[in-house]
N, C-alpha and C positions, 0 to 999 in steps of 0.2 A: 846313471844310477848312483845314487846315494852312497856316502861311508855304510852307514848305517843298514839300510836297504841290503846292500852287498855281502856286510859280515851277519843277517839274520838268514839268506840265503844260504852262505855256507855252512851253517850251523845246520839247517834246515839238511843240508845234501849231507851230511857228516853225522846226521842223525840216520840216516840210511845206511850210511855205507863205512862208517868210525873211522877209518882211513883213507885220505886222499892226499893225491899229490897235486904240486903247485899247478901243474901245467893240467892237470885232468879240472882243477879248478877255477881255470883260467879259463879254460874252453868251454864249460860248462856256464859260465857267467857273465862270459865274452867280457873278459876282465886283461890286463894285462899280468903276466907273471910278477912284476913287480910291485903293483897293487894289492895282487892278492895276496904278497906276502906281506904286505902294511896290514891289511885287513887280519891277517891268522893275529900278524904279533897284538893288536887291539883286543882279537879273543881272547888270547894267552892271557893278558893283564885282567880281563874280566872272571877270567876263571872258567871260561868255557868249551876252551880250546887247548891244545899244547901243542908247539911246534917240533914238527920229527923233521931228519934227516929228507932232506928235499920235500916236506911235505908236513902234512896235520894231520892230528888224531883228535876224537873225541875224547873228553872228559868226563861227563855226564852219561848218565845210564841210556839207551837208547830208548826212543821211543815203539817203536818196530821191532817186534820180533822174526819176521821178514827174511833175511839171514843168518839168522841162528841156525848153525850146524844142526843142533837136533831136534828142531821144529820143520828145517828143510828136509828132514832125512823122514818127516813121517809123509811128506808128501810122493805120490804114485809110488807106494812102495811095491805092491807088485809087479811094477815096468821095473821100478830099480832090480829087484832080484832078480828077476829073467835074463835081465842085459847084464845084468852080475854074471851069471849062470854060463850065458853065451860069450862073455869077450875072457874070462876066463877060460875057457874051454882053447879059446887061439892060442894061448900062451905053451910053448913048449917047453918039456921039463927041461932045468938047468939053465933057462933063461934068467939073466936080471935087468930087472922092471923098476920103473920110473913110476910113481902113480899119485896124482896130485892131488887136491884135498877137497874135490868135490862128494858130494852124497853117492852119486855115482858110483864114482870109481872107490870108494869105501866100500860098496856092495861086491866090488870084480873082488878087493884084497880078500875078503872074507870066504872066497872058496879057491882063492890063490894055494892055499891049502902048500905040501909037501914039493910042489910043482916049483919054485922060484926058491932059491938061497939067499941071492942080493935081490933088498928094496931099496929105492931109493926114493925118500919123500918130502915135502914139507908138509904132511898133514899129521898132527896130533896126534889123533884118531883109527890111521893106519899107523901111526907109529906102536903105539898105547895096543894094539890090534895082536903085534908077534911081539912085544917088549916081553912074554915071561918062555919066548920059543928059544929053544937051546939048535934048533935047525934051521935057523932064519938069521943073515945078518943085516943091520936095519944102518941106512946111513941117512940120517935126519937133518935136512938145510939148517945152516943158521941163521938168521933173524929176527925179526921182533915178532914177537905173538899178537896174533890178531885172535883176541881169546872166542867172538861169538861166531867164530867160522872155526874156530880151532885149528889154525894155520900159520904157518909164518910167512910172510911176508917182506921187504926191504931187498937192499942191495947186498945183503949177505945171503939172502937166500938166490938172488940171482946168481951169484959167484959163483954159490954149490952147484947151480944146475950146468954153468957154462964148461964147468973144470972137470965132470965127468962123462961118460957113456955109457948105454945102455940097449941091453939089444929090442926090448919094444917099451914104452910110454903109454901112457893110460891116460885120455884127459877126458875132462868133461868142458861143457861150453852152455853158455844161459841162452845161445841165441844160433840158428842155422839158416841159412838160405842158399839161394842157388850162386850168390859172390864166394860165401866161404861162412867163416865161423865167427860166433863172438861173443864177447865175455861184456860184464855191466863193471869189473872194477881194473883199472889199470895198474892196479897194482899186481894185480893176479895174473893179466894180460903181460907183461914184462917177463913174470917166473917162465910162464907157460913157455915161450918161446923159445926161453932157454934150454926148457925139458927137449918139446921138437929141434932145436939143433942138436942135443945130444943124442940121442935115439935115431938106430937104424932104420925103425919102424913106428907110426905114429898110431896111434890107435884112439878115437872117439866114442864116449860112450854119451848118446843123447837121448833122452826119452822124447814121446813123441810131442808134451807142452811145448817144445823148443823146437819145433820145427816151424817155419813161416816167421820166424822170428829175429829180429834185427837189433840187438843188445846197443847198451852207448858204444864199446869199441869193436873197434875188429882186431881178429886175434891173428886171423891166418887165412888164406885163401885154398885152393882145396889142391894145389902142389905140394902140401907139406903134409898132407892124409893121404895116409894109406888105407884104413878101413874103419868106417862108422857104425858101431854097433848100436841097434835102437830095437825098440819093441813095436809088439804086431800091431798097436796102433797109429802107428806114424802117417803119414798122407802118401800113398801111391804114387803120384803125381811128381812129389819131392823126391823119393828113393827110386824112383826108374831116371828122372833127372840129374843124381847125385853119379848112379852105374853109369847114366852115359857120358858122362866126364872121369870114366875109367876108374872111379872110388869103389873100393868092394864094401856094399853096404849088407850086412846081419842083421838078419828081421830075426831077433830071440821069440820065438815062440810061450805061451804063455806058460809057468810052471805049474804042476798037477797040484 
């Protein structure tokens, strides 16, 4: 493959996804790391690209809307509240919660209600959620804003999540099958793991589009979940498959 060829490709995957790292773009291109960092710096000079810490971002407005936090968040909205409804209801008062910057689990934060003191998040959106609660304290990762997910992202956000604990985790995942779990950006795959190291308890919330489904990474295998919260229309099939590898899966009933 072509210089050229190569860096229209990236461009192309960075219009998807505005953040990536060398090695997710390496493998996605069957490029070498070293390559593909000749290739960013060529964007860089073009003005299409800009080189981050281990990795690229877009420049350019995206073409996709695609991942936009709140264009994702109109999609199965009432799978999202139900499973809001129900993984919220696990959580015991006095608990502090981990909850990451999925559509998701924005739905669990929103009736998290009076039940939780410490959050701890890299999501905007849940931050922005109890920012004016005088009963809520919010400890928010740092690193670089990923503004159309409304997230942070980086190796400062990993630190946050490695250097704390928390007694249950909240995630979401683009992808489920019977191996395990898994997310479309590695970047968010890196945080996530850090959340489940910290956390006594892992908690998933998937609607049922994600189920049968095999994202680009894998996040985790189903040793590090404790319970999958999904709604009534998930596949049968998959949720008695999921309990008989000892996972407590929550089928959220639909809300009135």
């Amino acid at each position: 493959m072509q210089a050229e060829e190569r860096q229209s490709k990236i461009e192309s995957y960075l219009q998807k996804a505005e953040f990536a790292t060398l090695e997710e773009l390496a493998q996605a291109l069957g490029a070498s790391v070293s390559t593909i960092r000749r290739d960013v710096a060529a964007l860089e000079e073009k003005g299409a690209a800009r080189r981050t810490h281990g990795g690229a971002r877009l420049l350019q407005a995206p073409k996709s809307d695609e991942y936009v936090f709140n264009v994702r968040d109109t999609h199965q909205v009432a799978e999202k509240e139900a499973i809001g409804a129900a993984c919220a209801a696990l959580v015991r008062p006095g608990q502090n919660v981990i909850i990451d910057a999925g559509t998701t689990c924005f739905h669990v934060a929103k009736r998290l209600d009076d039940k939780v003191a410490q959050i701890i998040t890299n999501s905007l959106p849940v931050a922005n959620l109890f920012s004016g609660s005088n009963r809520h304290e919010v400890h928010l990762s740092g690193g670089t804003i990923y503004p159309r997910l409304g997230t942070l992202v980086g190796p400062h956000a990993v630190e946050t999540f490695s250097r704390m604990h928390a007694d249950v985790a909240i995630l979401s995942g683009s992808g489920i099958s019977g191996e395990g779990i898994y997310n479309s950006h590695a970047l968010l795959v890196d945080i996530q793991r850090a959340m489940i190291a910290g956390a006594a308890q892992v908690v998933f919330c998937i609607d049922h589009t994600k189920f049968g489904r095999r994202s680009t990474f894998f996040l985790c295998d189903f040793a590090d979940v404790d319970v999958v919260v999904t709604d009534a229309l998930a596949p049968a099939d998959l949720v008695q498959e999921l309990r008989g590898k000892g996972i407590e899966v929550v089928v959220a009933p639909p809300l009135p």
